[in-house]
Backbone as XML, in Angstrom:
<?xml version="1.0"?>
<chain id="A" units="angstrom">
  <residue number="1" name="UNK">
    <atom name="N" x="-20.850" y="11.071" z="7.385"/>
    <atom name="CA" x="-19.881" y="12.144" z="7.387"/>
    <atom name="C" x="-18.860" y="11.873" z="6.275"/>
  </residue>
  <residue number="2" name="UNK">
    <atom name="N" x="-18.283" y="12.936" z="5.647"/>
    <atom name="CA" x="-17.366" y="12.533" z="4.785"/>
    <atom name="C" x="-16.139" y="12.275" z="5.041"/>
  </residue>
  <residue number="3" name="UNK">
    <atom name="N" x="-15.215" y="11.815" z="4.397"/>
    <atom name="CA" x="-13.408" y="11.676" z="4.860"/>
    <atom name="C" x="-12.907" y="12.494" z="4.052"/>
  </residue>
  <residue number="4" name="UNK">
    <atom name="N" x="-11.584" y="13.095" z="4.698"/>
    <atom name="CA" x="-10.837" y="13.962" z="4.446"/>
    <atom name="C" x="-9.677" y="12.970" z="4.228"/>
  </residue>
  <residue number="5" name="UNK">
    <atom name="N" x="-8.539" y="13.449" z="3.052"/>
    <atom name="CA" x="-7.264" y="13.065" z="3.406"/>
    <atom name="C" x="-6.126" y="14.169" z="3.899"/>
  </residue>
  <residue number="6" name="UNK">
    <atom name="N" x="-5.668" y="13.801" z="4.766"/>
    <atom name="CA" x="-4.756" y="15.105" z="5.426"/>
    <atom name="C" x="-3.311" y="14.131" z="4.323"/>
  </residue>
  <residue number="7" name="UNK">
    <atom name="N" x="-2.955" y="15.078" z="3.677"/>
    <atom name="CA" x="-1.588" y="14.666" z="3.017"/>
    <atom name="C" x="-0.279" y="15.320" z="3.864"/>
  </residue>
  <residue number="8" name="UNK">
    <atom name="N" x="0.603" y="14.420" z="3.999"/>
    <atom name="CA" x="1.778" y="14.818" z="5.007"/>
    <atom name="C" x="2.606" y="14.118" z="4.288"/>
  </residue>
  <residue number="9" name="UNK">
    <atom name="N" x="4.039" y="14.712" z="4.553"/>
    <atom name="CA" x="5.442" y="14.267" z="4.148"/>
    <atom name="C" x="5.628" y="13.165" z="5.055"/>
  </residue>
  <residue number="10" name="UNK">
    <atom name="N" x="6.077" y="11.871" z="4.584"/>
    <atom name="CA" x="6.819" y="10.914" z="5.158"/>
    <atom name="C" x="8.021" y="10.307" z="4.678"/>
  </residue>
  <residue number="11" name="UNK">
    <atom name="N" x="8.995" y="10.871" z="5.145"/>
    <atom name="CA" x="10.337" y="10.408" z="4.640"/>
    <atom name="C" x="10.452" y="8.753" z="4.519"/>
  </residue>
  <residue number="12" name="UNK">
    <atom name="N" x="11.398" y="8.139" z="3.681"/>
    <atom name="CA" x="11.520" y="6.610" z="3.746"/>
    <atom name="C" x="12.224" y="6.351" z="4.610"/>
  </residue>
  <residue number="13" name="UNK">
    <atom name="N" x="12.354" y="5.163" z="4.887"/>
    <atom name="CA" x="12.974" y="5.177" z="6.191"/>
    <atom name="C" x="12.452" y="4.875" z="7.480"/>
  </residue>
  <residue number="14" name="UNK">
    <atom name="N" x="11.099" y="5.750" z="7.451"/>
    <atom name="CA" x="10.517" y="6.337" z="8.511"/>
    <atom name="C" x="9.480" y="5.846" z="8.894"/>
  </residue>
  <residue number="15" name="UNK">
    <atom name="N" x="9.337" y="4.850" z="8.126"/>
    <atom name="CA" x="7.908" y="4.011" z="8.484"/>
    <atom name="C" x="7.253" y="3.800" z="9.949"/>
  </residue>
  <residue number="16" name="UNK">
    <atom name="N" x="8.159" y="3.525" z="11.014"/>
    <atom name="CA" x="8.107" y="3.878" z="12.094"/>
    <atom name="C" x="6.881" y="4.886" z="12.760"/>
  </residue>
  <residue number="17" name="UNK">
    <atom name="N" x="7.364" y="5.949" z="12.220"/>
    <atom name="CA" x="7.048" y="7.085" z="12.555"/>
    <atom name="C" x="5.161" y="7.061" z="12.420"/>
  </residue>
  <residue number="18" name="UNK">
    <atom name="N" x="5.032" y="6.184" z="11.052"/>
    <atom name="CA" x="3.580" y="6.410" z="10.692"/>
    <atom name="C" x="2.697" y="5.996" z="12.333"/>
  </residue>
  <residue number="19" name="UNK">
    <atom name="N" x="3.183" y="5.062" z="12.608"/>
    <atom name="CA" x="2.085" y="4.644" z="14.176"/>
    <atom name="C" x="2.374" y="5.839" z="14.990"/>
  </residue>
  <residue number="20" name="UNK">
    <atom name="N" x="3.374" y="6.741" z="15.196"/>
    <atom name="CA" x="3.112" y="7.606" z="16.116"/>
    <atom name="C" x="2.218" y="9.004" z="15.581"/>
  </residue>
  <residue number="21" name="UNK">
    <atom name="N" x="2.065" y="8.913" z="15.112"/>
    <atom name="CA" x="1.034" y="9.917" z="13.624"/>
    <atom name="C" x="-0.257" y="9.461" z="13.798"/>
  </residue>
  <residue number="22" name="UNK">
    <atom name="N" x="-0.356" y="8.093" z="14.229"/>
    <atom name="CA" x="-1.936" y="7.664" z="13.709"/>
    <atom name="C" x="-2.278" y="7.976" z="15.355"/>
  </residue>
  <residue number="23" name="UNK">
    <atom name="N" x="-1.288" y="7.482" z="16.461"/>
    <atom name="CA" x="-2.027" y="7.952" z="17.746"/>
    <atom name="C" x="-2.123" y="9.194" z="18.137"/>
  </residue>
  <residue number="24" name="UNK">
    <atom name="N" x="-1.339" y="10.445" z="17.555"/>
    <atom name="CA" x="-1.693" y="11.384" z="17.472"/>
    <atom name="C" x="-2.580" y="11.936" z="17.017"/>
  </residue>
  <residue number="25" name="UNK">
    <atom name="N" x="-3.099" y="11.310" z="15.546"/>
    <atom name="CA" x="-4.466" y="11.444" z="14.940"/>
    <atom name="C" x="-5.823" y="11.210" z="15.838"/>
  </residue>
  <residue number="26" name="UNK">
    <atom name="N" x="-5.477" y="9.694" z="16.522"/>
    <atom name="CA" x="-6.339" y="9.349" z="17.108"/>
    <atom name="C" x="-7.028" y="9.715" z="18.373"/>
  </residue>
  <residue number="27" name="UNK">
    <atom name="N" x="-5.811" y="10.720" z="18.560"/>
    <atom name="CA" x="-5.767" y="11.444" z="20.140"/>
    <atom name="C" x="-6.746" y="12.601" z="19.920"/>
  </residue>
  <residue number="28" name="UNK">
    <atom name="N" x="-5.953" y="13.189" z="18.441"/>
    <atom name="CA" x="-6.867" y="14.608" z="18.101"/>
    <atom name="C" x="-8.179" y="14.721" z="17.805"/>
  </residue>
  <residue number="29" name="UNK">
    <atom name="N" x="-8.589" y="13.504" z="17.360"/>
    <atom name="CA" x="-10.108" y="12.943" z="17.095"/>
    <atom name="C" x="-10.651" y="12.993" z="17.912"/>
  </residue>
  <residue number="30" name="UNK">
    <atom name="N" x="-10.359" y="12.391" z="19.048"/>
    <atom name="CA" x="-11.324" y="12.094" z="20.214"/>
    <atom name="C" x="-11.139" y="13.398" z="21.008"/>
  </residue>
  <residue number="31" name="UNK">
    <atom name="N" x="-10.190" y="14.264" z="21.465"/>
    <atom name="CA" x="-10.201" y="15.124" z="21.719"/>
    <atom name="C" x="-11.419" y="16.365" z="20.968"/>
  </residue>
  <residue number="32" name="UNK">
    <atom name="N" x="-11.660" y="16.519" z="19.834"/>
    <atom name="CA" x="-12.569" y="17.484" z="19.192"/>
    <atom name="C" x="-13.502" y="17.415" z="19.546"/>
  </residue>
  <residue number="33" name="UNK">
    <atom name="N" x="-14.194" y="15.331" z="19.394"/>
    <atom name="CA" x="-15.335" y="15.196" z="19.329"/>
    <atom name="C" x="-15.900" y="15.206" z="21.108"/>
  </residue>
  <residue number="34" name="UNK">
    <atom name="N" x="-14.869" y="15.471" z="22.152"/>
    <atom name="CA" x="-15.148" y="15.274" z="23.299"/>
    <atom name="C" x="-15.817" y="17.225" z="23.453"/>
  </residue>
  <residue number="35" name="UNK">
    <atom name="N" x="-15.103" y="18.083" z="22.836"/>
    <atom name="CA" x="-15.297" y="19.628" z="22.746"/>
    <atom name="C" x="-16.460" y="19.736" z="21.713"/>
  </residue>
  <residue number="36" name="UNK">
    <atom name="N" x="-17.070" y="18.488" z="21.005"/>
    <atom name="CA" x="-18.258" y="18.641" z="20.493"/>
    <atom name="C" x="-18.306" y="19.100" z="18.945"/>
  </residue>
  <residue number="37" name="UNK">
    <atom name="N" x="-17.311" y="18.881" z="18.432"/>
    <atom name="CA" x="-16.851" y="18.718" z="17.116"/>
    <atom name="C" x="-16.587" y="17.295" z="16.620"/>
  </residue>
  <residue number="38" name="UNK">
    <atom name="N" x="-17.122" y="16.721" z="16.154"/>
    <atom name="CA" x="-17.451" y="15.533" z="16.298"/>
    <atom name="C" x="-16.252" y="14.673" z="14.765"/>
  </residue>
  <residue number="39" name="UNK">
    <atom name="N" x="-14.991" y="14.377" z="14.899"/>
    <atom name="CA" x="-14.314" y="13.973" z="14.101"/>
    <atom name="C" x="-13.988" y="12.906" z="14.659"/>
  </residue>
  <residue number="40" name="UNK">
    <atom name="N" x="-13.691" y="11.678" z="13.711"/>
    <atom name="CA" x="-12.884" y="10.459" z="14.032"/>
    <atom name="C" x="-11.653" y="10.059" z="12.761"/>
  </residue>
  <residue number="41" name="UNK">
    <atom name="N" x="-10.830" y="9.549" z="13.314"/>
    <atom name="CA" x="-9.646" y="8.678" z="12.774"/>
    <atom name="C" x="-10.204" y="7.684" z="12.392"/>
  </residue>
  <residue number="42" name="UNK">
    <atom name="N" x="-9.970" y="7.350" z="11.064"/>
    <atom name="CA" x="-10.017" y="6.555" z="10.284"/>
    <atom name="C" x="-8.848" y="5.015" z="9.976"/>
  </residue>
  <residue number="43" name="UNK">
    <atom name="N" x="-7.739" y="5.926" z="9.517"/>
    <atom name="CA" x="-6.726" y="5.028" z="9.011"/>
    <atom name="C" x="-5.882" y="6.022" z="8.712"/>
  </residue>
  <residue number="44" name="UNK">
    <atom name="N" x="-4.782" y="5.459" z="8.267"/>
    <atom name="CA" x="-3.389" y="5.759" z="7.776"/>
    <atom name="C" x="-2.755" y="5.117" z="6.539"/>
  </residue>
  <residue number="45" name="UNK">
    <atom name="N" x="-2.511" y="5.734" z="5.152"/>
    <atom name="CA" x="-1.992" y="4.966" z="3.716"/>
    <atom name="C" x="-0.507" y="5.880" z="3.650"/>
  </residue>
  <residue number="46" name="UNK">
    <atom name="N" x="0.149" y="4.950" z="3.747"/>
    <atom name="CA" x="1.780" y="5.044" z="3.222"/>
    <atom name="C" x="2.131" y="4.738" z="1.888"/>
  </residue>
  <residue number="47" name="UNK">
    <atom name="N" x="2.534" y="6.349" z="1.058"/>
    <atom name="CA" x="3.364" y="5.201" z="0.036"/>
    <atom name="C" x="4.625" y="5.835" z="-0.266"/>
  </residue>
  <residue number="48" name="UNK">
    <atom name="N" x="4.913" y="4.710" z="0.215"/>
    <atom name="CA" x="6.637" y="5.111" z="0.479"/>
    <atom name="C" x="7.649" y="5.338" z="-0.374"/>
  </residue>
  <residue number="49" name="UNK">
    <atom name="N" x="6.885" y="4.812" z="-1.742"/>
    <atom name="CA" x="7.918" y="5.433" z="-3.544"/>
    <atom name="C" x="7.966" y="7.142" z="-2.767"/>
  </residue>
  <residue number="50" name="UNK">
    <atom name="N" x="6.457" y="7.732" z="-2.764"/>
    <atom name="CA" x="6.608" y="8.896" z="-3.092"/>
    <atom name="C" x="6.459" y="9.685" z="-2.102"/>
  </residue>
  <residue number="51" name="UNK">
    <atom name="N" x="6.892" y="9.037" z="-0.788"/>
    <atom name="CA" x="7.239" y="9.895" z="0.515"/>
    <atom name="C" x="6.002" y="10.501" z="0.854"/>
  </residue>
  <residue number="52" name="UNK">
    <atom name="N" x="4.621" y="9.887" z="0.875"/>
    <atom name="CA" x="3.611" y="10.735" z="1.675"/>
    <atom name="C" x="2.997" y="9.201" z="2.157"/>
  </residue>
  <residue number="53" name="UNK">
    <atom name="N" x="2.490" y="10.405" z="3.209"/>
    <atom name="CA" x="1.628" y="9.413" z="4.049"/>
    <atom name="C" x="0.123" y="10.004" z="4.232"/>
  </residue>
  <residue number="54" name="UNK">
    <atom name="N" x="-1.069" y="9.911" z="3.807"/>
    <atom name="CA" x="-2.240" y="9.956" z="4.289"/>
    <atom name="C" x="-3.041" y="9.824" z="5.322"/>
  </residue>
  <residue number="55" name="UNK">
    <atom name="N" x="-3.293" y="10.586" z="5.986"/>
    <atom name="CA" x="-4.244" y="10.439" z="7.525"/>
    <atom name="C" x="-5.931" y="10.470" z="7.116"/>
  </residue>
  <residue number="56" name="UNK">
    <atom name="N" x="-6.806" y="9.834" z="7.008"/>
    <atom name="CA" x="-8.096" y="10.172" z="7.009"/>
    <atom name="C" x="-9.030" y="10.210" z="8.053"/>
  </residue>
  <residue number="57" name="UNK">
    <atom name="N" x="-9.734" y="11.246" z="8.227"/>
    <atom name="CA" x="-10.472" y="11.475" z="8.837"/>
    <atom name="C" x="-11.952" y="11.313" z="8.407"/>
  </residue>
  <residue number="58" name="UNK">
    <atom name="N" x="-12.961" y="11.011" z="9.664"/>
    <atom name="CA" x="-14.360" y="11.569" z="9.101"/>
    <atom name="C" x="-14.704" y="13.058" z="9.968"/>
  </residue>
  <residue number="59" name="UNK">
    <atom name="N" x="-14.867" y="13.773" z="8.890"/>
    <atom name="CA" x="-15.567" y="14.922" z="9.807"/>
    <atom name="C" x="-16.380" y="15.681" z="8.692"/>
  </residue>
  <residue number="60" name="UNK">
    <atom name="N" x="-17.249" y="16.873" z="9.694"/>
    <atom name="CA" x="-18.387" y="17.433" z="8.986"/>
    <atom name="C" x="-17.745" y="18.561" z="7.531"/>
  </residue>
  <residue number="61" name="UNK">
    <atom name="N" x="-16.080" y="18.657" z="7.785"/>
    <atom name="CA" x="-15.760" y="19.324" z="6.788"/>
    <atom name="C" x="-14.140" y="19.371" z="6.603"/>
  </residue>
  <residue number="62" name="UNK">
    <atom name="N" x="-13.733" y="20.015" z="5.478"/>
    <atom name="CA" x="-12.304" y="19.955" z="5.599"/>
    <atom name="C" x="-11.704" y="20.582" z="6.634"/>
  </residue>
  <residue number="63" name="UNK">
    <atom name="N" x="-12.623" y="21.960" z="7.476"/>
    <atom name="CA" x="-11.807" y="22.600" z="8.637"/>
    <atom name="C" x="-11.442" y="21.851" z="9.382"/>
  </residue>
  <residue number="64" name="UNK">
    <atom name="N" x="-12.697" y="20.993" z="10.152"/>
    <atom name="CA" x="-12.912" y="20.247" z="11.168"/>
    <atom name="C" x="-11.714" y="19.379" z="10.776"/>
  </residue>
  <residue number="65" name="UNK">
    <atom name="N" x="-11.165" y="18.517" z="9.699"/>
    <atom name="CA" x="-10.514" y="17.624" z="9.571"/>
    <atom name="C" x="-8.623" y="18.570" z="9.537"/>
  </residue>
  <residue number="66" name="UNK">
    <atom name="N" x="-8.548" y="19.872" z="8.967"/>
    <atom name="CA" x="-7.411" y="20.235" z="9.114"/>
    <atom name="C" x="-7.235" y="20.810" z="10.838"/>
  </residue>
  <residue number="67" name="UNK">
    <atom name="N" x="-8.362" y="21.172" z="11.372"/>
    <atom name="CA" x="-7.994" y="21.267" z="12.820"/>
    <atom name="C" x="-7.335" y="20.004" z="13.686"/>
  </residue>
  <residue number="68" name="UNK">
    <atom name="N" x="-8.204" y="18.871" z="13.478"/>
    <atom name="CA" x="-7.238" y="17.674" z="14.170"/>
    <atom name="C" x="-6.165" y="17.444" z="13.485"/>
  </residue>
  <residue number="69" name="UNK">
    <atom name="N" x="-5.885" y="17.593" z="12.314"/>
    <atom name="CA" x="-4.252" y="17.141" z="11.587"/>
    <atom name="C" x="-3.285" y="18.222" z="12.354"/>
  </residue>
  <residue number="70" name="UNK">
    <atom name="N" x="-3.738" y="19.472" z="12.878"/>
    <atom name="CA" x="-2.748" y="21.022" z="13.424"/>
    <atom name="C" x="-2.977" y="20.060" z="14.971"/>
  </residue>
  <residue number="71" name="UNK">
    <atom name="N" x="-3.926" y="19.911" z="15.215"/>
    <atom name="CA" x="-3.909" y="19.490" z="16.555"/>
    <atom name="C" x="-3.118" y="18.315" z="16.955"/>
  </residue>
  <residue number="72" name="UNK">
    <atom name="N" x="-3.428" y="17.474" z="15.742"/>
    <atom name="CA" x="-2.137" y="16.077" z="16.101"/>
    <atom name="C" x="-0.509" y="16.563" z="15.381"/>
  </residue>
  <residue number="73" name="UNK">
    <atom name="N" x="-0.704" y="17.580" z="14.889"/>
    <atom name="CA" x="0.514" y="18.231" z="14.663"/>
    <atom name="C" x="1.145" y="17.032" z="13.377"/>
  </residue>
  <residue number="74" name="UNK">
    <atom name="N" x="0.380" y="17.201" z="12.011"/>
    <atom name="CA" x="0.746" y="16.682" z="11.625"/>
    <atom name="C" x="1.762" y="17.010" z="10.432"/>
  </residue>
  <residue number="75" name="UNK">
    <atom name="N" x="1.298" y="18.807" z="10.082"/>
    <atom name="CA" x="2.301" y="19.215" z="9.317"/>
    <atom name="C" x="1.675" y="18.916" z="8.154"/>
  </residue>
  <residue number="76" name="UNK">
    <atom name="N" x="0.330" y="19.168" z="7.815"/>
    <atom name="CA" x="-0.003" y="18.372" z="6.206"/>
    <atom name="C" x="-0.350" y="19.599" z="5.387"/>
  </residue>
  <residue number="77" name="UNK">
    <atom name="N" x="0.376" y="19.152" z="4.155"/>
    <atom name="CA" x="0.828" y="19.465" z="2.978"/>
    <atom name="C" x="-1.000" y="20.287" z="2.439"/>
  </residue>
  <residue number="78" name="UNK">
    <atom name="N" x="-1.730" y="19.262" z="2.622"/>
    <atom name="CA" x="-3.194" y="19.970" z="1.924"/>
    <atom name="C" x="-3.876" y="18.741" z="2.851"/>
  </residue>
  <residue number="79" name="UNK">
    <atom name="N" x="-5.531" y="19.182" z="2.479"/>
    <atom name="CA" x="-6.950" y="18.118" z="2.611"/>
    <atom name="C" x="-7.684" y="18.252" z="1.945"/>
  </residue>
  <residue number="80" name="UNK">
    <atom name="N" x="-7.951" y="17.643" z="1.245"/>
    <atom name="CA" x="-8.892" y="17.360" z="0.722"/>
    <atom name="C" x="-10.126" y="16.305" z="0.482"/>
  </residue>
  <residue number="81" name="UNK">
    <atom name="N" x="-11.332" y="16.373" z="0.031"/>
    <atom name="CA" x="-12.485" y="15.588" z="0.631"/>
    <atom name="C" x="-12.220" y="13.916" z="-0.483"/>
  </residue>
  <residue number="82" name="UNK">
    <atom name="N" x="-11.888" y="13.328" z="-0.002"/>
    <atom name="CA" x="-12.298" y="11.597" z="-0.525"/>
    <atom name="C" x="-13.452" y="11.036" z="-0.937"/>
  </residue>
  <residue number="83" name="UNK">
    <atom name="N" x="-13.591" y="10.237" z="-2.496"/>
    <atom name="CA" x="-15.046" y="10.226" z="-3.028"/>
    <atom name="C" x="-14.574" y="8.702" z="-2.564"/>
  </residue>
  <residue number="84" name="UNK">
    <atom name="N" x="-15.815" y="8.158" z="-1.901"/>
    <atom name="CA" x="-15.438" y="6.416" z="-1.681"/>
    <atom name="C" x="-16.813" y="5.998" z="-1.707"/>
  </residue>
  <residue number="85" name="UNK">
    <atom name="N" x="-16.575" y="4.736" z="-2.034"/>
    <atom name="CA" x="-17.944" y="3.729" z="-2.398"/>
    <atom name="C" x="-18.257" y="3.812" z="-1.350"/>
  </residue>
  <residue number="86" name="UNK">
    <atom name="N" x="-19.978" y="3.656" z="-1.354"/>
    <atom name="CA" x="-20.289" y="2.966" z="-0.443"/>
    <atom name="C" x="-20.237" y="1.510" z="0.147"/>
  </residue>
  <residue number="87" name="UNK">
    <atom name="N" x="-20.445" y="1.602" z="1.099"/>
    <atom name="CA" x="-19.846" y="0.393" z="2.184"/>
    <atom name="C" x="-20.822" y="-0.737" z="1.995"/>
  </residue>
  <residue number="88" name="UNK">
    <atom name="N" x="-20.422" y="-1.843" z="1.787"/>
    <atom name="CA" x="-21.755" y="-3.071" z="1.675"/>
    <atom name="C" x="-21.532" y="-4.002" z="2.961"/>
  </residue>
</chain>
């Protein structure tokens, strides 16, 4: 499946905040894939110069992946699909 990055505003400061984001992510994931939309949580990249924070997902598409970011209520900016090596 591919990964999505859900891009969201993260104020500085706020670092905090990123773990309650990722269990919300993680909530919304398992929630889809339990309704048979099959997405998972990945991880979470902070960079805190430039106030965003990244949520990635795997899912079958960018919908699937902006539905759990609305569902974990994440407020993101855009998604778009992530080119990544393969895994050894």
């Amino acid at each position: 499946m591919p990964n999505y990055l859900v891009e969201t505003y993260l104020a500085r400061g706020r670092t905090g905040e990123r773990e309650t984001r990722e269990r919300r992510a993680r909530s919304a994931a398992e929630e889809l894939t339990r309704e048979k939309t099959p997405v998972r949580f990945e991880q979470s990249i902070q960079i805190p110069e430039d106030e965003i924070c990244f949520i990635v997902f795997d899912a079958p598409s960018s919908g699937e992946a902006a539905l759990a970011a609305q569902r974990a209520r994440l407020e993101p900016i855009r998604v778009v699909e992530a080119a990544t090596s393969p895994r050894q």
